[in-house]
N, C-alpha and C positions, 0 to 999 in steps of 0.2 A: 498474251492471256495469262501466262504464268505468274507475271507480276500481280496480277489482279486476283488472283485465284490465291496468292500468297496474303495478299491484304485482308481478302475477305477472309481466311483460315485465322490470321491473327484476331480481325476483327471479334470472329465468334469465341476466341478462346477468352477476350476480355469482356467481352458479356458474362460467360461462364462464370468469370472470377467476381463478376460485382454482385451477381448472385450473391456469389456466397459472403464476401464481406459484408452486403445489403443484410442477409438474413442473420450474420454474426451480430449486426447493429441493431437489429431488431431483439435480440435475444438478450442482448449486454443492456440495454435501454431497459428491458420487464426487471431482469434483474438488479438493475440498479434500483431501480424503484423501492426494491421488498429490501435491499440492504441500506439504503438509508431511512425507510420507515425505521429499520431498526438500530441503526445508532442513531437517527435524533430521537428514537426514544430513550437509548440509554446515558443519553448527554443528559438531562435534566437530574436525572439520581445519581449521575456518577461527582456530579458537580456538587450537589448537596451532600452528598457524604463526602465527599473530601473536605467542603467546608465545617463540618458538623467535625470532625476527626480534629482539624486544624483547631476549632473552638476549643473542644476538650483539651486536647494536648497544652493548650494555654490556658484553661480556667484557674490551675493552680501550680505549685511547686511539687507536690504531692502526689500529680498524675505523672505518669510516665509506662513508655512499653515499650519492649526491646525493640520494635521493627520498627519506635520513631527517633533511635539512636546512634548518631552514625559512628562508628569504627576511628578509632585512634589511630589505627594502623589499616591499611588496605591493605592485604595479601592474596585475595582471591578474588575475581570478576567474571561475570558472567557477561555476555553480549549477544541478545535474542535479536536475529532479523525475520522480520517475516515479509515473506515473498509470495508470489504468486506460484501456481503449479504449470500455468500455460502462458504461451507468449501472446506475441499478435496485439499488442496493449501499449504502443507507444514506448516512453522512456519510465515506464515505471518501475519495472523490475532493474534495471540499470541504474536508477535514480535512488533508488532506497540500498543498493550495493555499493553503491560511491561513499553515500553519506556513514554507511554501516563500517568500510574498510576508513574512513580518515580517523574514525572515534575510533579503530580496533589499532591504530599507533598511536596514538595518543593515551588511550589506556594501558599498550606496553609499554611505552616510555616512561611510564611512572608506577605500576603494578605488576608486580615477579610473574604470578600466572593468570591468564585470561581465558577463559574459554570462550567459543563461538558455536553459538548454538542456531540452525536457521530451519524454518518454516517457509516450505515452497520447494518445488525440483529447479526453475530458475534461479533460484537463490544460493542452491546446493552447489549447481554446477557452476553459476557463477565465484562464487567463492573458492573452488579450486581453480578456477582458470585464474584467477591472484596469489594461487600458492597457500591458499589458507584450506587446511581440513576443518570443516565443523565437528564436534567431541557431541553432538548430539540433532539426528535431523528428523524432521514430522514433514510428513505428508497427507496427513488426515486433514488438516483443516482446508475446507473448499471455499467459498462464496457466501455459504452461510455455518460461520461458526459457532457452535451451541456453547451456552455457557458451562454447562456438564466437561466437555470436554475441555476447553480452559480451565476451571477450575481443577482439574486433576495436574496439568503444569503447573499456577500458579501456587496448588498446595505441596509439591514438590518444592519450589523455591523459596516457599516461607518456609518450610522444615531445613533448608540447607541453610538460610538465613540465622535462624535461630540456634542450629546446631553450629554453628561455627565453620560448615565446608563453604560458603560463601561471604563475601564483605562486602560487595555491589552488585546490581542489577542493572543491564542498560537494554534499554530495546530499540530499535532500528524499525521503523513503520512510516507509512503515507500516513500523515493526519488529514485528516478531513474538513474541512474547513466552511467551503459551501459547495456548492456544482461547479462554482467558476473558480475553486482554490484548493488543489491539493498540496501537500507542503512534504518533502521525505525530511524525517528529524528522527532525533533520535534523544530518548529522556531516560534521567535514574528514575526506575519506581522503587530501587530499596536502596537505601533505607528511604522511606517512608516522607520523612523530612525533608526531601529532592520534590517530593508534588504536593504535597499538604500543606503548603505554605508558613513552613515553619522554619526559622531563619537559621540560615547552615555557618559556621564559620567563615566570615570574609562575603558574606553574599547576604543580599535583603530584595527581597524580590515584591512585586504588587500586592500578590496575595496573602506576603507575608506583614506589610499594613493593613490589609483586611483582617487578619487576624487579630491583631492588636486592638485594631477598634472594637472586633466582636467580643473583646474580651472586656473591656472597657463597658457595653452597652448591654453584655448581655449575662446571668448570673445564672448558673444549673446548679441542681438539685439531685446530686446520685442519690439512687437507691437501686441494690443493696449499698455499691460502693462503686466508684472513680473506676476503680482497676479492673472492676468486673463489667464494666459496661466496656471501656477500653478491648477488653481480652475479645469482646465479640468484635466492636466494631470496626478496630483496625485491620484485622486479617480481609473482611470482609472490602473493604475501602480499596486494600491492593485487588483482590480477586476483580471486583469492579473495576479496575484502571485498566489492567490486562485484559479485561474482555474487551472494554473501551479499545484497545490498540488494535485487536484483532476485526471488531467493527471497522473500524475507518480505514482500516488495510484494504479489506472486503471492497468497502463502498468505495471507495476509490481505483482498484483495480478494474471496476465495470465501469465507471466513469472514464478511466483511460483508453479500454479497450470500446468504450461507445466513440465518443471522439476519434478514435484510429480508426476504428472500420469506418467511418464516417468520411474521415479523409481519403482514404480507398476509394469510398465508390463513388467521392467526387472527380478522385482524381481518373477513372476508369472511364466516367460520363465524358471528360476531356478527353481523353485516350481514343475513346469509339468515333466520337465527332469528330476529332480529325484522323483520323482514321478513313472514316465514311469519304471524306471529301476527297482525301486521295486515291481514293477506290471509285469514287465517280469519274474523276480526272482520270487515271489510267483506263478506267474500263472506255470511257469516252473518246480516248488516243484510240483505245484497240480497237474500237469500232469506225472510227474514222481512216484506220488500215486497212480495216477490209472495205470498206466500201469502194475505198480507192486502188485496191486490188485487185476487186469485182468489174470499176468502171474501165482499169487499164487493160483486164483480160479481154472488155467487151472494143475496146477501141482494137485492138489486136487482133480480132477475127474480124472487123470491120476489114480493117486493111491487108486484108487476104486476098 
């Protein structure tokens, strides 16, 4: 019986646990929902302003601004990851730390000093289990990121930009892609000219033929001037690209952890089924013990 009474003990503790995977999956599924409402809502704007940034920056000779400039010299880099603050989510948080640590030798192998700035406690801790201290960590941003609160990073980095403490920006994030496609990368947003599809020394990228033809097709009219519409629209172009990263972080971290809990409590529903059948099988042994213990004691006073 003790076999059996072992089985059934195990059985009910993996019920316990599909519970709660079960109700983990439930919860990461609402909230995926409300986090890519909200980066496919801000995929439409953030795409247009950056082609609208790309147009200008190429309408003439005479426009220019320092954030779509890139640096002669690299001497200072920054490398934002952002991570999740909980586990339980598959390879995501590990998949955006791989891809974050092969750019963070790659950018010392060519840049004196780097910094590593990361978003997320799994991020945190992973990055010191490879020997790397982040010089800057956030824990604030949860599942749903407010643009208020990005935008106080982002205008940090455009002020270090501008002032001369920094020469690159690189971020490390799950892109988001569709429900069936998350992607860990990692892109420059500064200088500016790395996503506004404007052609960088030795590099000509898709977007940076879009630009070209939109320059070609399409004729503006500043008013007051070039540089004053520029002065707004480009800081704002970055702020939107960073909140972009911090969306698709979001919505993909609940995407991983629906899919994980999901494989839990399939693999749980396996786990209990055979489970059950060993638990029939033994209990059906142990019942077939006693009966034959029962019939041997009754032959035994028979033959008294």
């Amino acid at each position: 019986m003790a076999k059996a009474r072992a089985l059934d003990k195990r059985r009910k503790a993996i019920r316990n646990i599909r519970k709660i995977t079960r109700t983990m999956e439930l919860i990461a599924t609402a909230r995926f929902k409300k986090a890519m409402d909200r980066a496919a809502a801000s995929t439409a704007y953030t795409k247009r302003i950056t082609a609208l940034v790309a147009d200008l920056a190429n309408a003439g000779a005479s426009v220019s601004h320092p954030l779509l400039e890139p640096r002669s010299e690299v001497k200072n880099a920054v490398l934002l990851v952002l991570t999740g603050n909980r586990g339980l989510c598959g390879g995501y948080n590990s998949n955006v730390q791989r891809t974050a640590f092969a750019r963070l030798q790659e950018l010392k192998a060519s840049i004196p000093h780097v910094s590593v700035e990361v978003s997320g406690k799994r991020g945190i801790a992973g990055m010191k289990f490879r020997g790397v201290t982040p010089d800057a960590t956030y824990l604030h941003f949860e599942d749903k990121p407010r643009f208020e609160e990005v935008e106080v990073l982002a205008t940090k980095y455009l002020n270090d930009y501008l002032t001369g403490k920094i020469d690159r920006l690189d971020v490390a994030y799950t892109k988001f892609e569709n429900i069936a496609r998350q992607q860990a990368v990692v892109e420059t947003l500064l200088p500016l000219a790395a996503i506004d599809g404007l052609e960088t020394p030795g590099e000509k990228t898709e977007a940076a033929e879009g630009a070209k033809t939109a320059k070609a097709e399409v004729q503006y009219e500043f008013l007051p001037s070039a540089e004053s519409i520029l002065e707004e629209v480009v800081p704002t172009s970055f702020k939107v690209k960073l909140f972009k990263c911090f969306l698709d972080a979001a919505v993909s971290e609940q995407i991983a952890r629906m899919t994980a809990m999901k494989a839990a409590t399939d693999n749980a529903n396996k786990i209990i089924k055979k489970l059950s059948m060993t638990y029939n099988r033994a209990r059906q042994s142990q019942i077939t013990g006693e009966i034959m213990e029962v019939l041997g004691g009754v032959e035994a006073l028979k033959n008294k």
